[in-house]
N, CA and C atoms as an extended XYZ file, in Angstrom:
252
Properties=species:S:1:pos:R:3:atomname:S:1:resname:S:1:resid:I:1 pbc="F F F"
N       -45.848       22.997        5.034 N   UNK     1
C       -45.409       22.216        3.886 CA  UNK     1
C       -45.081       20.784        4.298 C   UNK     1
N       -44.438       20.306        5.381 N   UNK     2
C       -44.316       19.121        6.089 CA  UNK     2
C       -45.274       18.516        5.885 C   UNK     2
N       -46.310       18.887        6.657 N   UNK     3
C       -47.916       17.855        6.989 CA  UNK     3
C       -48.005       17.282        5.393 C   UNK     3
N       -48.191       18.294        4.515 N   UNK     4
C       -48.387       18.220        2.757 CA  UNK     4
C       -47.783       16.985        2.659 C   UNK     4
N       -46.411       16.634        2.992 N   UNK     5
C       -45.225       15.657        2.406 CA  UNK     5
C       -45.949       14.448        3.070 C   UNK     5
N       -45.738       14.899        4.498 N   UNK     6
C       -45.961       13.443        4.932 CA  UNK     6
C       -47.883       13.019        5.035 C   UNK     6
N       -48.868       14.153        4.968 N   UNK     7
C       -49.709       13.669        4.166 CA  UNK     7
C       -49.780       12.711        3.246 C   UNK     7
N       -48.897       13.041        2.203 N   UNK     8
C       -48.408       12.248        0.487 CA  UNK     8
C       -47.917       10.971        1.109 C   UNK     8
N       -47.056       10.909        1.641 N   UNK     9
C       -46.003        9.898        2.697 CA  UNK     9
C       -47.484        9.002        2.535 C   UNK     9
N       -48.039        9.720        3.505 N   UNK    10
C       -49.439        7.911        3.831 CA  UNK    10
C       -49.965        7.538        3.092 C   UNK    10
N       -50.585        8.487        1.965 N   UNK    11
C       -51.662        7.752        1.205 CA  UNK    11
C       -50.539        6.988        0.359 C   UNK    11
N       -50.007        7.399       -0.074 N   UNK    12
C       -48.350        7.323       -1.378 CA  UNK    12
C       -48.272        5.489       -0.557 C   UNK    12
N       -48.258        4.902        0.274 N   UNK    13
C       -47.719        3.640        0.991 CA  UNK    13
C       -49.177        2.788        0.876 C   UNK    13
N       -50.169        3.784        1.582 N   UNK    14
C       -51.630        2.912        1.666 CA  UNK    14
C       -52.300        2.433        0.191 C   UNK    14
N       -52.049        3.299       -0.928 N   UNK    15
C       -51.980        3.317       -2.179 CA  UNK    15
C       -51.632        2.456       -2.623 C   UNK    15
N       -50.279        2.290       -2.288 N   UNK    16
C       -49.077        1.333       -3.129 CA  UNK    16
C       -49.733       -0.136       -3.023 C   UNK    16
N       -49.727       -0.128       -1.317 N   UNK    17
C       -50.237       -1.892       -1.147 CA  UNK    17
C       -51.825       -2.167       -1.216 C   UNK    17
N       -52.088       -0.994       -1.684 N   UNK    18
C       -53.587       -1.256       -2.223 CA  UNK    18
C       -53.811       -1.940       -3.785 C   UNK    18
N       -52.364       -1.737       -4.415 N   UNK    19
C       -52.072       -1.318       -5.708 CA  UNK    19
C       -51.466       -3.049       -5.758 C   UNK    19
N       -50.675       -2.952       -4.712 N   UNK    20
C       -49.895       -4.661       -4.598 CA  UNK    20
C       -48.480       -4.189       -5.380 C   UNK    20
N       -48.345       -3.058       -5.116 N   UNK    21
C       -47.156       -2.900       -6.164 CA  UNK    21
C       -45.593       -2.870       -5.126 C   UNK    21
N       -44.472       -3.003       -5.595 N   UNK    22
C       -43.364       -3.769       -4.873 CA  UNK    22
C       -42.695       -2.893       -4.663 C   UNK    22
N       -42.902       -1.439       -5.420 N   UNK    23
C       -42.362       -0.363       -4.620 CA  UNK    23
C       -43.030        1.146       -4.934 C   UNK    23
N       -42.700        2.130       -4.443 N   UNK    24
C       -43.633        3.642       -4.797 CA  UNK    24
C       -42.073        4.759       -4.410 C   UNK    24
N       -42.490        5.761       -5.229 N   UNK    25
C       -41.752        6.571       -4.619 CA  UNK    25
C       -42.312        7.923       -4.099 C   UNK    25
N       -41.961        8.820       -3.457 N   UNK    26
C       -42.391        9.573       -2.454 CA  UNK    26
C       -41.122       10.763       -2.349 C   UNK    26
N       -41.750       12.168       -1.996 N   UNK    27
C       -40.840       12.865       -2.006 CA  UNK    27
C       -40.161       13.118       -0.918 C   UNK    27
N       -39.042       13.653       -1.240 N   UNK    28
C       -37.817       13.626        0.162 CA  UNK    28
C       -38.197       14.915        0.757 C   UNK    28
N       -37.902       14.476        2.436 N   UNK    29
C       -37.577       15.649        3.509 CA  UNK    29
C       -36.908       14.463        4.650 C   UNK    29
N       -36.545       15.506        5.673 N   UNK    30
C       -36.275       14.976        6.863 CA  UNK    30
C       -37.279       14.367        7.650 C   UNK    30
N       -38.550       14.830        7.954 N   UNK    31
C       -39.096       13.961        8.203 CA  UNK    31
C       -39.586       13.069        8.023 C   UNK    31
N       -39.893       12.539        6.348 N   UNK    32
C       -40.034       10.922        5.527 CA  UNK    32
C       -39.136       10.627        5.709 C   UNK    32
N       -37.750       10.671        5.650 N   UNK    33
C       -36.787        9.395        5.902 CA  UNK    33
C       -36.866        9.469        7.498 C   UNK    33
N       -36.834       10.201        8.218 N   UNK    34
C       -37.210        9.691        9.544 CA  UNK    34
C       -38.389        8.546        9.592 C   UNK    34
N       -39.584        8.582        9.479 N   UNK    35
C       -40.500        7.816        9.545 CA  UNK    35
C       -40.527        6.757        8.585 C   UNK    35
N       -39.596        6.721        7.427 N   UNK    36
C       -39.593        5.465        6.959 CA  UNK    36
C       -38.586        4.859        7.753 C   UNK    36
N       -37.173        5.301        8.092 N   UNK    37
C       -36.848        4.364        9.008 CA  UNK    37
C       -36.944        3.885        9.889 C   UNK    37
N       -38.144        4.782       10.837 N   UNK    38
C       -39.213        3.925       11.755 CA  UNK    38
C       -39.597        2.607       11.227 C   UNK    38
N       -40.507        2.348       10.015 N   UNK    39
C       -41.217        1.633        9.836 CA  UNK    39
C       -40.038        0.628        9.224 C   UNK    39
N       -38.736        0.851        8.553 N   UNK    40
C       -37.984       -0.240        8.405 CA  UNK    40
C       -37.464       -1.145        9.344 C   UNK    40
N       -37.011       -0.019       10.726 N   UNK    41
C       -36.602       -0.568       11.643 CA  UNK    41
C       -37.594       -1.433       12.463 C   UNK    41
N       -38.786       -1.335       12.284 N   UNK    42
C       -39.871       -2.371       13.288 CA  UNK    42
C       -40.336       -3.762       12.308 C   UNK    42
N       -39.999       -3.578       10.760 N   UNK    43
C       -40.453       -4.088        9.669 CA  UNK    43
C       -41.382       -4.064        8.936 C   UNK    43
N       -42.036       -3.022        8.431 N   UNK    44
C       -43.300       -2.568        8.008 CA  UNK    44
C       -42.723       -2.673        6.644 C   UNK    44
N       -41.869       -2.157        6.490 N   UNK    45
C       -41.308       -1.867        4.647 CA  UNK    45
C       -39.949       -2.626        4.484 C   UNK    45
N       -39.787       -3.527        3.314 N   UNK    46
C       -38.512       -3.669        3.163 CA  UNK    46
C       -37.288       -2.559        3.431 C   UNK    46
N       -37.361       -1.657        2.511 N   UNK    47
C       -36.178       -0.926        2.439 CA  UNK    47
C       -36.638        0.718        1.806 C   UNK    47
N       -35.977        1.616        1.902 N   UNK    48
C       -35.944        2.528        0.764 CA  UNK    48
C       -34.264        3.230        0.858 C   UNK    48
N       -34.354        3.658       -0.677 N   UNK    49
C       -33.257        4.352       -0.769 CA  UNK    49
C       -33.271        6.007       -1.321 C   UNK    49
N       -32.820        6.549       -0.722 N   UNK    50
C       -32.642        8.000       -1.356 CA  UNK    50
C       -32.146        8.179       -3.048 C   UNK    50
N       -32.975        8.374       -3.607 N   UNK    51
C       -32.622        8.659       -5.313 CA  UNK    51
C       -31.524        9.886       -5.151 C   UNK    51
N       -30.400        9.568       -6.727 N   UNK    52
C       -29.344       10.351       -6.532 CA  UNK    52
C       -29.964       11.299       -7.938 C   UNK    52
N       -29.327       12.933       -7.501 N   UNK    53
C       -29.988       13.873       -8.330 CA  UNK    53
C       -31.230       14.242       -8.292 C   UNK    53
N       -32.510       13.587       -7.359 N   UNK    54
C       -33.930       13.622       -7.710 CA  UNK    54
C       -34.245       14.005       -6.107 C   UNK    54
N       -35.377       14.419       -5.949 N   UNK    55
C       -35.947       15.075       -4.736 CA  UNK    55
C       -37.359       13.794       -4.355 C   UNK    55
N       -37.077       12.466       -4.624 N   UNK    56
C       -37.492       11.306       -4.237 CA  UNK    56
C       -36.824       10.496       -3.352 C   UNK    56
N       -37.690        9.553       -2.479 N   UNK    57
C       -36.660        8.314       -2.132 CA  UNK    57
C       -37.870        7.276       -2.560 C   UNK    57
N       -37.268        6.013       -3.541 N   UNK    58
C       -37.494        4.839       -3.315 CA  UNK    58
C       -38.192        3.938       -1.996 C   UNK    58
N       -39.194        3.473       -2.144 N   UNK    59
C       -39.972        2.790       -0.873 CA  UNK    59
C       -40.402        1.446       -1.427 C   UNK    59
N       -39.676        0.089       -0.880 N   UNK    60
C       -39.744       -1.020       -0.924 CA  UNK    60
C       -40.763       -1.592       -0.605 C   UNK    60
N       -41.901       -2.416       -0.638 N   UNK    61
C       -43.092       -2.429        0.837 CA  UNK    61
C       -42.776       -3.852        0.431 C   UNK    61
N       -43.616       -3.811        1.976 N   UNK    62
C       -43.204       -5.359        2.276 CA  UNK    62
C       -44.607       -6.690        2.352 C   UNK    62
N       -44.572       -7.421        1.863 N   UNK    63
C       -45.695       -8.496        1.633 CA  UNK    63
C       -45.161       -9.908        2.395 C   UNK    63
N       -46.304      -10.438        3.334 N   UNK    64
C       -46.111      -11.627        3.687 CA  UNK    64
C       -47.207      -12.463        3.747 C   UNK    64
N       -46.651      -13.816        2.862 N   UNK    65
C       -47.767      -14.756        2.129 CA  UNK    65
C       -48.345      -13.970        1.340 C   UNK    65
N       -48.205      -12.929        0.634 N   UNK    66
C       -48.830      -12.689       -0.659 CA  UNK    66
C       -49.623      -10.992        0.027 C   UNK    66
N       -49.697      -11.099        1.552 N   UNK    67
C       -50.412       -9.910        1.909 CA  UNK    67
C       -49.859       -8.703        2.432 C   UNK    67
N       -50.233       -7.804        2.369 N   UNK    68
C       -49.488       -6.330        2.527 CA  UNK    68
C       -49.298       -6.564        4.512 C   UNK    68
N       -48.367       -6.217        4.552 N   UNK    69
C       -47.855       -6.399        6.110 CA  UNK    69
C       -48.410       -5.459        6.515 C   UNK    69
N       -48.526       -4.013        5.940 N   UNK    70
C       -49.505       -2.896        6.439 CA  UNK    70
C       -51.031       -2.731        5.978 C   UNK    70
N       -52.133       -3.292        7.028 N   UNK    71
C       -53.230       -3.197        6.655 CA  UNK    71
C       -54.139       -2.173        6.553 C   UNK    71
N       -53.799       -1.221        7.334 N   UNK    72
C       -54.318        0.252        7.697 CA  UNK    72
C       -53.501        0.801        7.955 C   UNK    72
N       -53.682        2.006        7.463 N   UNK    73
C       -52.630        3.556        7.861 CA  UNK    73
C       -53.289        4.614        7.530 C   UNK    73
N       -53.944        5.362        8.738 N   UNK    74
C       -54.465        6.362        8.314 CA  UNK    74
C       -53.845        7.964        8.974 C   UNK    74
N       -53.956        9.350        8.043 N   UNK    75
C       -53.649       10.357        8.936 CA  UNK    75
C       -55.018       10.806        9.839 C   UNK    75
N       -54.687       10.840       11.153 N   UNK    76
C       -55.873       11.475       12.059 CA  UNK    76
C       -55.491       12.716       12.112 C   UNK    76
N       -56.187       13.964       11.763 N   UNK    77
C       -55.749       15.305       12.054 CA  UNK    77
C       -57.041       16.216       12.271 C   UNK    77
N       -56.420       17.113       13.130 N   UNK    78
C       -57.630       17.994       13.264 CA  UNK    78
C       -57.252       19.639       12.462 C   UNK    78
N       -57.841       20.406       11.801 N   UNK    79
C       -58.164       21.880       11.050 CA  UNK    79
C       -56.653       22.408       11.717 C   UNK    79
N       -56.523       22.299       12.872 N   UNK    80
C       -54.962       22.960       13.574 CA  UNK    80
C       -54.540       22.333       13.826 C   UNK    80
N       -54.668       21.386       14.127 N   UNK    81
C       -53.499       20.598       14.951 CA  UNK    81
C       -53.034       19.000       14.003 C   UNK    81
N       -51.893       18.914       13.561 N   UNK    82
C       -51.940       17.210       12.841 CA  UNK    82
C       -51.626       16.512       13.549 C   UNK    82
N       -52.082       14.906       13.957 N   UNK    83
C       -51.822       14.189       14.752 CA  UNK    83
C       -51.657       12.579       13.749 C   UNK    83
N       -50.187       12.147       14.220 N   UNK    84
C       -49.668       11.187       13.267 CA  UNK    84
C       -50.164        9.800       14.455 C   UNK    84
């Protein structure tokens, strides 16, 4: 069920700034807010916040000069094995 989420997690971001849109939301686990605060902490995404009552968090993305700071993000996985 993980891979599923954070499957959603990538396209759900690659989507968004495909979209140009200023934020997306995405469903919660432990491992999406782990990996979004990867990508906050290096600066890939402004911000997100955990929605209260809802099984979402909020995802900020981040644009500089007008362009998506993330140009590619893809999942590489193989039939058994997922590789982030």
């Amino acid at each position: 069920m993980n891979n599923f989420i954070f499957a959603d997690l990538i396209t759900r971001i690659r989507v968004g700034y495909k979209a140009r849109l200023l934020s997306i939301k995405v469903l919660k686990n432990k491992l999406t807010i782990n990996f979004l605060f990867l990508l906050y902490k290096i600066g890939l995404i402004r911000s997100f916040h955990i929605l209260n009552n809802e099984k979402n968090i909020l995802v900020y993305l981040k644009y500089k000069n007008g362009k998506p700071v993330i140009y590619s993000l893809e999942l590489i996985s193989k039939p058994s094995r997922r590789v982030y």
